[in-house]
PDB file of N, CA, C and O in Angstrom:
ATOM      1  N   UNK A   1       0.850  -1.163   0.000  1.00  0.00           N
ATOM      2  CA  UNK A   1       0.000   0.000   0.000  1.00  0.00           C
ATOM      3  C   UNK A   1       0.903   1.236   0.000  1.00  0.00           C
ATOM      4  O   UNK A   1       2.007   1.230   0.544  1.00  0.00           O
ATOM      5  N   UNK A   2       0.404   2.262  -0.613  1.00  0.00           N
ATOM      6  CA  UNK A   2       1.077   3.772  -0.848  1.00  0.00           C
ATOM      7  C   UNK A   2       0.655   4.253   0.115  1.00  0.00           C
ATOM      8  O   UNK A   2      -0.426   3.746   0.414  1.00  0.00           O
ATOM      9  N   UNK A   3       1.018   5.109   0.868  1.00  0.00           N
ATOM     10  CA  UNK A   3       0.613   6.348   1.945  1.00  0.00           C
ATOM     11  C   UNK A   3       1.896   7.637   1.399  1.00  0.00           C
ATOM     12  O   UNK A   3       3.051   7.664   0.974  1.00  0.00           O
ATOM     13  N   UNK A   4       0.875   8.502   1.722  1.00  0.00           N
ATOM     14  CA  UNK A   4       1.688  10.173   1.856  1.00  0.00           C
ATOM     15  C   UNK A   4       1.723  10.379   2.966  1.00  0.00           C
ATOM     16  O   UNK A   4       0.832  10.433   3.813  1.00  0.00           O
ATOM     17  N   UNK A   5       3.505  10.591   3.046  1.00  0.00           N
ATOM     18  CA  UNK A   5       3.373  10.888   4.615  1.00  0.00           C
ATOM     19  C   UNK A   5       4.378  12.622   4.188  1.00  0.00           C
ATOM     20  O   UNK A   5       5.350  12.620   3.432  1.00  0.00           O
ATOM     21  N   UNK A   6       3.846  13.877   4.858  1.00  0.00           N
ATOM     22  CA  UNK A   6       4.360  14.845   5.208  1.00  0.00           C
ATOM     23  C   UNK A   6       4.675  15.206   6.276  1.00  0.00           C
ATOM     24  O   UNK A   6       5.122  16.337   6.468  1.00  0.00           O
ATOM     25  N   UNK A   7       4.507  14.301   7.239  1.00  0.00           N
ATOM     26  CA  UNK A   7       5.027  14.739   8.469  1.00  0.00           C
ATOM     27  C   UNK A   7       6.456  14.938   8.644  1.00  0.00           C
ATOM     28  O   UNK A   7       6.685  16.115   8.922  1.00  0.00           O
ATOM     29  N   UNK A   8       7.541  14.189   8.582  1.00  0.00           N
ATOM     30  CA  UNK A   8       9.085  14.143   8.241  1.00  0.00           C
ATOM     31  C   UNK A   8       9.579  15.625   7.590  1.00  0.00           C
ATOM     32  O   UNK A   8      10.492  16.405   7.863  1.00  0.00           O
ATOM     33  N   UNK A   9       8.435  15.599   6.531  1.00  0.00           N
ATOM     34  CA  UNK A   9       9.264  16.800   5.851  1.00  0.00           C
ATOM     35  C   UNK A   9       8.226  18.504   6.274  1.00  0.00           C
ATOM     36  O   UNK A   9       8.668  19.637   6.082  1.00  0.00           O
ATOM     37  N   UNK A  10       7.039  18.215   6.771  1.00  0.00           N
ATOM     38  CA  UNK A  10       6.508  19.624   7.478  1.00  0.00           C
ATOM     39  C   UNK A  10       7.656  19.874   8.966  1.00  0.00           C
ATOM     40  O   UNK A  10       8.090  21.008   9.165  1.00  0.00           O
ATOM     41  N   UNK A  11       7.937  19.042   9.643  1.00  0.00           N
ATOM     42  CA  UNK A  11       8.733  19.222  11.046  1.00  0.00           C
ATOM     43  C   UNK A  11      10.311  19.786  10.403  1.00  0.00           C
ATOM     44  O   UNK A  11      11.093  20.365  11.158  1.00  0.00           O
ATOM     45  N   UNK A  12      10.596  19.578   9.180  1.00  0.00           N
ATOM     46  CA  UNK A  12      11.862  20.249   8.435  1.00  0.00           C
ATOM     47  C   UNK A  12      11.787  21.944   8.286  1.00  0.00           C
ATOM     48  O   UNK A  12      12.721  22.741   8.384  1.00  0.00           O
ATOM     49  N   UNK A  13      10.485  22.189   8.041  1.00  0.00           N
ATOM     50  CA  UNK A  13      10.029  23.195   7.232  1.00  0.00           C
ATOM     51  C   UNK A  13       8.765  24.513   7.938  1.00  0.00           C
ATOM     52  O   UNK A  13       8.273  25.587   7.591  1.00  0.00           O
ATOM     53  N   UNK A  14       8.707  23.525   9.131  1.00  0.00           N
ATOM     54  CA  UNK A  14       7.666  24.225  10.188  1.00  0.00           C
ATOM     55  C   UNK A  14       6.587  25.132   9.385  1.00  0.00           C
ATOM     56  O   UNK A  14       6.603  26.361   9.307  1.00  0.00           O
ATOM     57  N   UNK A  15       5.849  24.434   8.932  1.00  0.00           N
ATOM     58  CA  UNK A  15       4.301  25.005   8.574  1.00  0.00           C
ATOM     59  C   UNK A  15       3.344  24.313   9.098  1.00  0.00           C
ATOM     60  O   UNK A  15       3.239  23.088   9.162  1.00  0.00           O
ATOM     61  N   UNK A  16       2.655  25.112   9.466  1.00  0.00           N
ATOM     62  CA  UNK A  16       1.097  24.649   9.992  1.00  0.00           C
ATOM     63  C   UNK A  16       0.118  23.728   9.387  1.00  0.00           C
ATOM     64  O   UNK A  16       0.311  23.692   8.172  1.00  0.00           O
ATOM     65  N   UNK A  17      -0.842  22.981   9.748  1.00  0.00           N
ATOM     66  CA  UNK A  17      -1.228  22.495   9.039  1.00  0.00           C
ATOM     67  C   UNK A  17      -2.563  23.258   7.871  1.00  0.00           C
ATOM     68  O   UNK A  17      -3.099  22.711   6.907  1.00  0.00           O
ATOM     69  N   UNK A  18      -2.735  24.342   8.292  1.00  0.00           N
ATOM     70  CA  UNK A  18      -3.489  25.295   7.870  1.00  0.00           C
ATOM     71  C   UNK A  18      -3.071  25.850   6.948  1.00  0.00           C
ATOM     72  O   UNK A  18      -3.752  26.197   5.983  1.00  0.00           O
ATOM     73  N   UNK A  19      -1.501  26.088   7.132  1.00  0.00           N
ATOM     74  CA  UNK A  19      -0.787  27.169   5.999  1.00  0.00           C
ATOM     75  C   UNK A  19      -0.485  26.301   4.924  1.00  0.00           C
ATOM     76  O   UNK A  19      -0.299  26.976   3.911  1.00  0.00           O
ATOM     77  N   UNK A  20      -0.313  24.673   4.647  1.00  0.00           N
ATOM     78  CA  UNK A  20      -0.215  23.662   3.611  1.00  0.00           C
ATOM     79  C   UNK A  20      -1.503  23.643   2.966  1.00  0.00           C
ATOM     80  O   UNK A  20      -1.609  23.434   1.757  1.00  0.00           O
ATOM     81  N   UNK A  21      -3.013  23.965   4.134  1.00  0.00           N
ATOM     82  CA  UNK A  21      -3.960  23.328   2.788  1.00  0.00           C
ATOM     83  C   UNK A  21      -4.038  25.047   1.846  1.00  0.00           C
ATOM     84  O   UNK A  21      -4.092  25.199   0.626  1.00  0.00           O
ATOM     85  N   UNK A  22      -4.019  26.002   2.799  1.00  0.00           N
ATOM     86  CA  UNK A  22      -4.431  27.286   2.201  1.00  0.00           C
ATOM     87  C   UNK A  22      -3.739  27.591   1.091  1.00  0.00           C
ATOM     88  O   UNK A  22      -4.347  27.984   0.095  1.00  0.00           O
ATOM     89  N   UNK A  23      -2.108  27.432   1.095  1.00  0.00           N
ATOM     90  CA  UNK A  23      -0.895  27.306   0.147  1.00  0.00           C
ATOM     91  C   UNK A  23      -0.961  25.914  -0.918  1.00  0.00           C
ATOM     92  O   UNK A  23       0.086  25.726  -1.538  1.00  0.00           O
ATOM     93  N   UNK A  24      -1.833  25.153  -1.124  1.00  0.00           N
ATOM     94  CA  UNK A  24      -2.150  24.010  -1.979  1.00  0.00           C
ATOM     95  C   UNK A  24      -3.180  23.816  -2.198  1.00  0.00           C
ATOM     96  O   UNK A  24      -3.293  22.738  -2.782  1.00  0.00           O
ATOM     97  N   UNK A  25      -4.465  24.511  -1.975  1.00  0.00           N
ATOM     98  CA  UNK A  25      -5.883  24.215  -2.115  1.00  0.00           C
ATOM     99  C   UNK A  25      -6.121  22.934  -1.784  1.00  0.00           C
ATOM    100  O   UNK A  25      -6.942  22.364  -2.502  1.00  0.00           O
ATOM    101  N   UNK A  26      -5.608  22.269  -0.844  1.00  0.00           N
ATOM    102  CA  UNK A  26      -6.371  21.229  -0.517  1.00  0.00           C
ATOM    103  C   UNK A  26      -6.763  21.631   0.886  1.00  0.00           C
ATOM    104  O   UNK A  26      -6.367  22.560   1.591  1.00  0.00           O
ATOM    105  N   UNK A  27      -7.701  20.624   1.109  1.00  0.00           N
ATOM    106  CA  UNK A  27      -8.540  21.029   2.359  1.00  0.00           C
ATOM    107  C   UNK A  27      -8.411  20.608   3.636  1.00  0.00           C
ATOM    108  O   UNK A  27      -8.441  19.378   3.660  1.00  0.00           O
ATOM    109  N   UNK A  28      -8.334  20.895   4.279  1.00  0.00           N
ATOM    110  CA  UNK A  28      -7.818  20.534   5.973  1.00  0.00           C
ATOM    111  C   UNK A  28      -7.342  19.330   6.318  1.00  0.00           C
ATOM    112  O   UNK A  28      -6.185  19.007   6.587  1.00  0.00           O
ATOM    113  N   UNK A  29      -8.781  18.395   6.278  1.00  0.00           N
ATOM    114  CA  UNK A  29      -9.163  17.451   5.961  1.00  0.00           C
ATOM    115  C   UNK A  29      -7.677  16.888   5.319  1.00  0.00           C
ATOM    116  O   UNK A  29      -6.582  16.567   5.779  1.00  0.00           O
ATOM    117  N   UNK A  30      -8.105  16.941   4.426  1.00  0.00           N
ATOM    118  CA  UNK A  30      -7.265  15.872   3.351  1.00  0.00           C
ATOM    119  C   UNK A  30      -5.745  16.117   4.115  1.00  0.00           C
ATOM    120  O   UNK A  30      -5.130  15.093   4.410  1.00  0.00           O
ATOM    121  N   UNK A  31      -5.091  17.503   4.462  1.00  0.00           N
ATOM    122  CA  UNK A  31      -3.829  17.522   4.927  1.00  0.00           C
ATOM    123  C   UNK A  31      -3.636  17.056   6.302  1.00  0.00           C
ATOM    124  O   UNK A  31      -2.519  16.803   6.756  1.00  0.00           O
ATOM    125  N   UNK A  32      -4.651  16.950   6.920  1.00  0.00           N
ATOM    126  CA  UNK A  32      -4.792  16.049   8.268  1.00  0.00           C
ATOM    127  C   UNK A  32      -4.617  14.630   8.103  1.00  0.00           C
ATOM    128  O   UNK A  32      -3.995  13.932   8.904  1.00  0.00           O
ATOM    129  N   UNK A  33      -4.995  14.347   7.393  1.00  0.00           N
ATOM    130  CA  UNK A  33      -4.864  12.707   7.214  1.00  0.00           C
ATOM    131  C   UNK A  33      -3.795  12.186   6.738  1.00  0.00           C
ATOM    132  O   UNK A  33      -3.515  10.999   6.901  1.00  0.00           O
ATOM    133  N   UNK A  34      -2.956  13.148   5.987  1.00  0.00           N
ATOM    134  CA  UNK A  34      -1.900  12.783   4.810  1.00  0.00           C
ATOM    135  C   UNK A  34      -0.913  13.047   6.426  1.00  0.00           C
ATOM    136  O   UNK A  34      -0.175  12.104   6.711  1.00  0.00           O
ATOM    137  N   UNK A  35      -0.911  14.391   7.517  1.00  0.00           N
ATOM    138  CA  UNK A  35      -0.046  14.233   8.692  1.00  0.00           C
ATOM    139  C   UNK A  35       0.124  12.788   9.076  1.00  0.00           C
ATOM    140  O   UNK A  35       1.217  12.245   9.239  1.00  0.00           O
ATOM    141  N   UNK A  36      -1.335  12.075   9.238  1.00  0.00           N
ATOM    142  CA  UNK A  36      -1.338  11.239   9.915  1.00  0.00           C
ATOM    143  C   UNK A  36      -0.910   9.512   9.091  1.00  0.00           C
ATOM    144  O   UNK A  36      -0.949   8.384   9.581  1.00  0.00           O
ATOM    145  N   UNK A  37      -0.540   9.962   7.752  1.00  0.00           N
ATOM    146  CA  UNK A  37      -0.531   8.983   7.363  1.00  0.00           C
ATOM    147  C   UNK A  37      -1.285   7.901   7.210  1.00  0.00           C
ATOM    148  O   UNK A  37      -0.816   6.782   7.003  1.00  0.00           O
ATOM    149  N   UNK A  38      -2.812   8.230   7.326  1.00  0.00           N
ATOM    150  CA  UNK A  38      -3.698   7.560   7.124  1.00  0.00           C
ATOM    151  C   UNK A  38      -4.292   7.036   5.651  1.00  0.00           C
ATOM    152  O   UNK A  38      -4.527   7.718   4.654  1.00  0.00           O
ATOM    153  N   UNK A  39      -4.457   5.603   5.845  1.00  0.00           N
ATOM    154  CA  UNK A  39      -4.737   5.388   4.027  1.00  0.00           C
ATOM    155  C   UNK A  39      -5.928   6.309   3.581  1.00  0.00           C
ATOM    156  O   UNK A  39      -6.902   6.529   4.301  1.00  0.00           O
ATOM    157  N   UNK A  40      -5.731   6.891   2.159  1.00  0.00           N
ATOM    158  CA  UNK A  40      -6.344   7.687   1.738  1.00  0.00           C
ATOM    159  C   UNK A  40      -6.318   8.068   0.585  1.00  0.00           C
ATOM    160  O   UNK A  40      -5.323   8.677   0.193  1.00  0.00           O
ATOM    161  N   UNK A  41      -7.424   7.813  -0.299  1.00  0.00           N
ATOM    162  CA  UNK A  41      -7.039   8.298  -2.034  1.00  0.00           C
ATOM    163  C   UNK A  41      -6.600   9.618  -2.348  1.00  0.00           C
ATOM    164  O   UNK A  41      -7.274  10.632  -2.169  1.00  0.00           O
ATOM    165  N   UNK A  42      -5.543   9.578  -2.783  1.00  0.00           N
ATOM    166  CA  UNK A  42      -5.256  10.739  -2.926  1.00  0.00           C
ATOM    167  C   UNK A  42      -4.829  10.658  -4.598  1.00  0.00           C
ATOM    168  O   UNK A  42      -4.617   9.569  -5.131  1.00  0.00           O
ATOM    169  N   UNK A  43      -4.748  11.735  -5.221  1.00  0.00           N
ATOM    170  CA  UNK A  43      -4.306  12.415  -6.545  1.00  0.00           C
ATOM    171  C   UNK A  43      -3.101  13.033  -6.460  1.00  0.00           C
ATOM    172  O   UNK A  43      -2.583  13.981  -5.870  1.00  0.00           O
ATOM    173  N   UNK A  44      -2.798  12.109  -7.311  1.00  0.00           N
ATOM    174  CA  UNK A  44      -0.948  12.830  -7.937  1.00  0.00           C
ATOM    175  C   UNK A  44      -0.694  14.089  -8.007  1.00  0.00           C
ATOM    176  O   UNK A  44       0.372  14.524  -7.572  1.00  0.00           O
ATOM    177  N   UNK A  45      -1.735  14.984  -8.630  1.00  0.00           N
ATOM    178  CA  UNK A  45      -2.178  16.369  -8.975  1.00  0.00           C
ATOM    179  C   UNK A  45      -1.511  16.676  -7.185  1.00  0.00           C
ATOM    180  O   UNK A  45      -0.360  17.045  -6.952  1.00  0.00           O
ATOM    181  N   UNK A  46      -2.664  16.383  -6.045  1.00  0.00           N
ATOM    182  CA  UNK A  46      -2.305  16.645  -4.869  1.00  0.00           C
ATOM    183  C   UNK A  46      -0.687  16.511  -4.322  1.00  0.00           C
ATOM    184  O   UNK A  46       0.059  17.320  -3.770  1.00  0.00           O
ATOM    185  N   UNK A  47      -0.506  14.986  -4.781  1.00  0.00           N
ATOM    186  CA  UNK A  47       1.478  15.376  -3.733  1.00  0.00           C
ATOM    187  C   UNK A  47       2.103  16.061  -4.663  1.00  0.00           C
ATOM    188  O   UNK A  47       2.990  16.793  -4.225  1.00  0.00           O
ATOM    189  N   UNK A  48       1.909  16.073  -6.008  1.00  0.00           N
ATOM    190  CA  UNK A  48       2.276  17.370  -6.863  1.00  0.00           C
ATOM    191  C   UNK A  48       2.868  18.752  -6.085  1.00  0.00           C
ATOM    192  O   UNK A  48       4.026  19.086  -5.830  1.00  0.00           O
ATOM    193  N   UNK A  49       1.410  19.490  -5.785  1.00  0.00           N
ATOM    194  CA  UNK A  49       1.132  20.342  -5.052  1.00  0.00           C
ATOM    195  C   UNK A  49       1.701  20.546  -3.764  1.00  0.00           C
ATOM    196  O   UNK A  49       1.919  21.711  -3.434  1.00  0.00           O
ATOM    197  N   UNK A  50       1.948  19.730  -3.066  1.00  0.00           N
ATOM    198  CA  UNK A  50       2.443  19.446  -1.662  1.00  0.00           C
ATOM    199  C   UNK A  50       3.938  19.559  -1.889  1.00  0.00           C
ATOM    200  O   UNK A  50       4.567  20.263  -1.099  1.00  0.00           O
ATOM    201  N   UNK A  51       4.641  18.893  -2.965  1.00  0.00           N
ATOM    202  CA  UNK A  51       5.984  18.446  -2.860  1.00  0.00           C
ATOM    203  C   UNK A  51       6.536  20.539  -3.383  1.00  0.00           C
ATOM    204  O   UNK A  51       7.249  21.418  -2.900  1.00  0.00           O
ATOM    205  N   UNK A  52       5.623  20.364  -4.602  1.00  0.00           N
ATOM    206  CA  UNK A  52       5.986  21.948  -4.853  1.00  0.00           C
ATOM    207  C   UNK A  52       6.387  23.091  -3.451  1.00  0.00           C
ATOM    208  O   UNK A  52       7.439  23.682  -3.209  1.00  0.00           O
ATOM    209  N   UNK A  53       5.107  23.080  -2.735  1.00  0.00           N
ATOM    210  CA  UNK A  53       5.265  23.889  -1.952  1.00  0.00           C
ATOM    211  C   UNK A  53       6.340  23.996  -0.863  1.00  0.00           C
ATOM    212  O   UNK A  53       7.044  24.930  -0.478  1.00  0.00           O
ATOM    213  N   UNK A  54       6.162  22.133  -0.341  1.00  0.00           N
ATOM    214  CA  UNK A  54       7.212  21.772   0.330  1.00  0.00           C
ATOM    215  C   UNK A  54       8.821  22.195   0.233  1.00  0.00           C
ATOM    216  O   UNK A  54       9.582  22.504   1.149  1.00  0.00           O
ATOM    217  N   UNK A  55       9.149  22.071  -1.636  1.00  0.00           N
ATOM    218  CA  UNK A  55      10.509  22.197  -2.118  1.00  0.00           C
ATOM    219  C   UNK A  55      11.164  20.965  -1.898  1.00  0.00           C
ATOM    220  O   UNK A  55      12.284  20.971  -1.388  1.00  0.00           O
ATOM    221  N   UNK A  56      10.531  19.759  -2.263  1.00  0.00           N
ATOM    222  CA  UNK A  56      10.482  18.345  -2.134  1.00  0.00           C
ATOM    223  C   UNK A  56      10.261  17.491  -3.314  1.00  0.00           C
ATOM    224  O   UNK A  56       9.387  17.751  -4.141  1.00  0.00           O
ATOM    225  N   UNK A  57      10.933  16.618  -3.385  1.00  0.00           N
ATOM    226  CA  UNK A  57      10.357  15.692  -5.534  1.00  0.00           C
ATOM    227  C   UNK A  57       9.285  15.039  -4.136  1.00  0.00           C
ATOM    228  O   UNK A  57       9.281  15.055  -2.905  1.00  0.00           O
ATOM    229  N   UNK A  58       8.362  14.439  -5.396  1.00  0.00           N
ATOM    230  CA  UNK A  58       6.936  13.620  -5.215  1.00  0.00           C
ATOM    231  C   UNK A  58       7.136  12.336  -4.259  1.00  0.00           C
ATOM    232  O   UNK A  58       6.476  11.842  -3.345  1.00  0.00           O
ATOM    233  N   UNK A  59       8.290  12.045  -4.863  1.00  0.00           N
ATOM    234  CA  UNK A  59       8.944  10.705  -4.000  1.00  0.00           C
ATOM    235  C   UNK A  59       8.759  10.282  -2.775  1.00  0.00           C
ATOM    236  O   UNK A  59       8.255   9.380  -2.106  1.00  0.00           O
ATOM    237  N   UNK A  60       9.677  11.804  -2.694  1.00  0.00           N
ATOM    238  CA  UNK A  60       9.753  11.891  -1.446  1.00  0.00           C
ATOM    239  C   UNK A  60       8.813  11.806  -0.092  1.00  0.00           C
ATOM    240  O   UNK A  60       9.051  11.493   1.075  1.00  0.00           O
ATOM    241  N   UNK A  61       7.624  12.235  -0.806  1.00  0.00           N
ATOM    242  CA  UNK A  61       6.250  12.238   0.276  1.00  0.00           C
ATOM    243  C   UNK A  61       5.507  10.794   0.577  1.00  0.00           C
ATOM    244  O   UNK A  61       4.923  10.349   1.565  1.00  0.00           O
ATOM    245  N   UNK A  62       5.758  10.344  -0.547  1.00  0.00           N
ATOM    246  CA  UNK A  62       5.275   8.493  -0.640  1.00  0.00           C
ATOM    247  C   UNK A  62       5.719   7.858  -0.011  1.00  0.00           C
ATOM    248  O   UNK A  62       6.620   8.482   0.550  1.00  0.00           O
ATOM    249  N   UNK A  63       5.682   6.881   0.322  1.00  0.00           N
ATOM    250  CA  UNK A  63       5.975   5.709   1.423  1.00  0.00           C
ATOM    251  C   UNK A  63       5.360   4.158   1.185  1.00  0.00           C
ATOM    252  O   UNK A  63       4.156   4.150   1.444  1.00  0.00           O
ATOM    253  N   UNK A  64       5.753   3.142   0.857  1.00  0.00           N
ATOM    254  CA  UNK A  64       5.364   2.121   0.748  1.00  0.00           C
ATOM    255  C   UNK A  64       5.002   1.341   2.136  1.00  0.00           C
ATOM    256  O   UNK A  64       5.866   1.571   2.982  1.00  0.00           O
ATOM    257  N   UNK A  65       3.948   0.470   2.611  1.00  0.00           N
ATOM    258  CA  UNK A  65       4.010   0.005   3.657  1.00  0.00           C
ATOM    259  C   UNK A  65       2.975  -1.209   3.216  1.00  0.00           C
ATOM    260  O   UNK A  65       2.065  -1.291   2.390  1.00  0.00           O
ATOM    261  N   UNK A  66       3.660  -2.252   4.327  1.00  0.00           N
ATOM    262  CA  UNK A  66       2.768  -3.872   3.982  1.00  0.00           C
ATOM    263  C   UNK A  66       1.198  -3.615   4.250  1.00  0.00           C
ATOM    264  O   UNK A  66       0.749  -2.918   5.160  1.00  0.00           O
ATOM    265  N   UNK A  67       0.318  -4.438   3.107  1.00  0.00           N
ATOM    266  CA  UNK A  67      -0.709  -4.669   3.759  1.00  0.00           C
ATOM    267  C   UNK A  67      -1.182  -4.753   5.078  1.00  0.00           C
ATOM    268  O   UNK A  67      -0.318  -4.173   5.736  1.00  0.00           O
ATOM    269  N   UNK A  68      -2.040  -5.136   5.821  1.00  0.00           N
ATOM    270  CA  UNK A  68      -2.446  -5.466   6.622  1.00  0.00           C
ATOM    271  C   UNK A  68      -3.030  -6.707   6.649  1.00  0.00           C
ATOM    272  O   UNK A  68      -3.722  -7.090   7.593  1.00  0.00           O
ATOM    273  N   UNK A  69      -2.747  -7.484   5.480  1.00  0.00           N
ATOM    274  CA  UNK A  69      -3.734  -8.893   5.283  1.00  0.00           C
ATOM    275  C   UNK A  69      -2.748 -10.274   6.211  1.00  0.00           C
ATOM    276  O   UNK A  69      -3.190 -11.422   6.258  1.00  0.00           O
TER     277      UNK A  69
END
């Protein structure tokens, strides 16, 4: 399974979680979950956006992790 995780690289960069969705149009929500690394569909378009702002490649935000089966 894929997860976005920004936590690693927001604690680099100290932004809020407010100032990522307002600065990426995504919505609270969605940047709350991506903190938490919670599975979640997300759009390329989105870590796009994230990695941009961040000053980060796409890669970098992804994370592979085992099923749970």
């Amino acid at each position: 399974m894929l997860l976005v995780n920004i936590y690693n690289i927001h604690i680099k960069r100290k932004y809020t979680q407010a100032e990522i969705a307002e600065a990426t149009g995504l919505s609270t929500v969605t940047v709350n979950k991506l903190f938490k690394s919670e599975p979640h569909d997300f759009k390329f378009s989105s870590v796009e956006k994230l990695a941009k702002f961040l000053g980060c490649n796409a890669l970098d935000l992804i994370i592979e992790v085992p099923d749970k089966n």
